[in-house]
VOBA-1610 file (N, C-alpha, C; in pm, whole numbers, padded with zeros to 5 digits, always signed):
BEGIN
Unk+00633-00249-00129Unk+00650-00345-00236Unk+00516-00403-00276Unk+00476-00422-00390Unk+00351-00483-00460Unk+00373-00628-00484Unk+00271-00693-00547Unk+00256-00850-00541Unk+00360-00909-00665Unk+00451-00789-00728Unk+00522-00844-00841Unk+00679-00840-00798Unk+00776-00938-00851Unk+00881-00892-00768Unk+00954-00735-00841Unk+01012-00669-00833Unk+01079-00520-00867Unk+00936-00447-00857Unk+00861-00451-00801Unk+00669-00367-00823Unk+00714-00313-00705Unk+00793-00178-00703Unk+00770-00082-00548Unk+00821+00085-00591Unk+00759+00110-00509Unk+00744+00262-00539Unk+00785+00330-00364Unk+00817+00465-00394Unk+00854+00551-00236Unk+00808+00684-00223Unk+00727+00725-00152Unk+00697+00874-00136Unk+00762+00912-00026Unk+00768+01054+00001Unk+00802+01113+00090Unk+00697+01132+00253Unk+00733+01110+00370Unk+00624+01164+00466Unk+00531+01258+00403Unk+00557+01322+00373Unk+00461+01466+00331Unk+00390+01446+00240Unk+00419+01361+00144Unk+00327+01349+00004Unk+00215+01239+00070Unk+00275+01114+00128Unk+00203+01052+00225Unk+00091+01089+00292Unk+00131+01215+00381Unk+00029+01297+00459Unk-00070+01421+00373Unk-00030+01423+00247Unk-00097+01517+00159Unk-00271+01399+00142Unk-00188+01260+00082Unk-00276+01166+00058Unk-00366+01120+00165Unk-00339+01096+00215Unk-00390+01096+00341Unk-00522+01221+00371Unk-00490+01306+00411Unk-00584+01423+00448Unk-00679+01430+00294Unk-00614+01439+00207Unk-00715+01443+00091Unk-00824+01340+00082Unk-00778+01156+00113Unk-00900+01072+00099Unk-00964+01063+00203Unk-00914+01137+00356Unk-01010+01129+00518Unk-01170+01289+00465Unk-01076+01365+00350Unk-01251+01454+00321Unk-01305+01377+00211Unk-01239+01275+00109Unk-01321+01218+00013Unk-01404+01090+00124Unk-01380+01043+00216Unk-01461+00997+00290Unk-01530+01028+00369Unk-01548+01162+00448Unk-01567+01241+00480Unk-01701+01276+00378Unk-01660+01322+00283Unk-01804+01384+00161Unk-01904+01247+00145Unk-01836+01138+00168Unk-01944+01033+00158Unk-02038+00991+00284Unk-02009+01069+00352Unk-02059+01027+00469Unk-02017+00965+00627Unk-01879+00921+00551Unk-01815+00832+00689Unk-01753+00934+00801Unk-01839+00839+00953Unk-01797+00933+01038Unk-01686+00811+01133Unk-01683+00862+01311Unk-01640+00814+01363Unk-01696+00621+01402Unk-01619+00538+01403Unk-01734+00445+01438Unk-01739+00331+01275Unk-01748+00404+01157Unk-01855+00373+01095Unk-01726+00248+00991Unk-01746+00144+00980Unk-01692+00022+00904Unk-01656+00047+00772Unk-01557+00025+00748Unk-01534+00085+00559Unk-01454-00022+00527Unk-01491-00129+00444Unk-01394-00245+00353Unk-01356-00174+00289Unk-01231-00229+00306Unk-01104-00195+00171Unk-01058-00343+00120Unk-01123-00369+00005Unk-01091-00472-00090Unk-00980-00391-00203Unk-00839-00393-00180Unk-00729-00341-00262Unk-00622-00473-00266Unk-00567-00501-00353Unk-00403-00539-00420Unk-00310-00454-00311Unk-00178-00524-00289Unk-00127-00439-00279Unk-00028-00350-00377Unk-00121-00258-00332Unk-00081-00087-00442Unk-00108+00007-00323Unk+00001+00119-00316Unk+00000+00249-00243Unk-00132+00254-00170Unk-00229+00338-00276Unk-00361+00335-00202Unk-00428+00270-00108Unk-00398+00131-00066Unk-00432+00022+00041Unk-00375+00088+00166Unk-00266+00095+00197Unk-00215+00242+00351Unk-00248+00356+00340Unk-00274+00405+00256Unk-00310+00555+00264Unk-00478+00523+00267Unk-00544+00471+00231Unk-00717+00449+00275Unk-00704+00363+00445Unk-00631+00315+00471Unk-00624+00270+00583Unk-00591+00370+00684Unk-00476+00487+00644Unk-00465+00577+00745Unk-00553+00682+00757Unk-00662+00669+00619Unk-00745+00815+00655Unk-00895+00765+00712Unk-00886+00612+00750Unk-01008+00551+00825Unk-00980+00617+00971Unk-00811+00578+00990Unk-00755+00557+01144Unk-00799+00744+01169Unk-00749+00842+01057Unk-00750+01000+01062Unk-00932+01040+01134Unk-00980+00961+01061Unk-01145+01018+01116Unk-01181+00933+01202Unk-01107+00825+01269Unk-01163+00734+01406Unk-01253+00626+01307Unk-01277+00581+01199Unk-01351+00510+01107Unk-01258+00347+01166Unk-01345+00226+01140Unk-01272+00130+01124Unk-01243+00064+01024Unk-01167+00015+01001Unk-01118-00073+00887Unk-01121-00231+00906Unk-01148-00256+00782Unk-01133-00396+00730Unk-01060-00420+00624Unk-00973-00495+00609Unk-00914-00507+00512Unk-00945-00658+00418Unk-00992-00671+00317Unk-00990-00811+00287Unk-00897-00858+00188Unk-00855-00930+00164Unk-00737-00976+00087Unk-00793-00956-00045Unk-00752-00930-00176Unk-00792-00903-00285Unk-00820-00999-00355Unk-00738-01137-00308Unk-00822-01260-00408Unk-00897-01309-00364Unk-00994-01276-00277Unk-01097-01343-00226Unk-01218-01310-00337Unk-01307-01429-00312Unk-01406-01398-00431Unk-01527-01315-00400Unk-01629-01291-00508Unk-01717-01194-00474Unk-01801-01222-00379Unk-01843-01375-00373Unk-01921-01404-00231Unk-01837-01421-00121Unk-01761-01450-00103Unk-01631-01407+00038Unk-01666-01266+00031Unk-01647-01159-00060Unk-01650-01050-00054Unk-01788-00956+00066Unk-01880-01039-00049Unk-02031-01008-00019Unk-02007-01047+00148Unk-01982-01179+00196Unk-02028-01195+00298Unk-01974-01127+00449Unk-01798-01077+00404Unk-01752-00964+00475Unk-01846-00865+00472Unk-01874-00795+00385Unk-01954-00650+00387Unk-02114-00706+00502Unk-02164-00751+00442Unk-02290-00774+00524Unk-02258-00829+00686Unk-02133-00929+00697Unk-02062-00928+00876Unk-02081-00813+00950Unk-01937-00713+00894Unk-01952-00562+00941Unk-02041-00457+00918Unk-02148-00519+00849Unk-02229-00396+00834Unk-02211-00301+00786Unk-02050-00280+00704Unk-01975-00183+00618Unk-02047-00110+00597Unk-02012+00073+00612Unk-02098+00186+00512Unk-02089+00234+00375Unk-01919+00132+00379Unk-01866+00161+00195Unk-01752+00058+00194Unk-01773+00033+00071Unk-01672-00036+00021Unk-01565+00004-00083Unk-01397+00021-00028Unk-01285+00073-00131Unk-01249-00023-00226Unk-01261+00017-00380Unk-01211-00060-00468Unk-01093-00055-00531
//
């Protein structure tokens, strides 16, 4: 379910796990290995679990920050963890 009320959508396991394996090599091509900090500044929308499970897929850690936080809240997460990327 998303931040609106009737805002929800359903995939199947498999389409799930399609997504999944597809954004663990688009992170993957950027560089992220085991170990390495990746903010995910997302709403909730689909993409927020599926970037979360393809951190958990390559051993990567996650952060999640809430989406209304502002850009210096933002800023000052990333520079905490030492993040190698940030999801928008």
């Amino acid at each position: 379910e998303g931040n609106e009320p009737g805002d929800c959508c359903s995939i199947t396991f498999q389409d799930l796990f399609d997504r999944v394996v597809t954004f663990s090599a688009v992170l993957r091509s950027h560089g992220i290995k085991k170990g390495d900090v990746v903010v995910i500044y997302l709403p909730m929308i689909l993409e927020l679990p599926i970037a979360m499970l393809s951190c958990a897929r390559i051993g990567a850690v996650h952060a999640v920050v809430f989406a209304g936080f502002s850009s210096d809240a933002l800023a000052a997460r990333i520079c905490q963890t030492e993040a190698r990327i940030l999801i928008t």
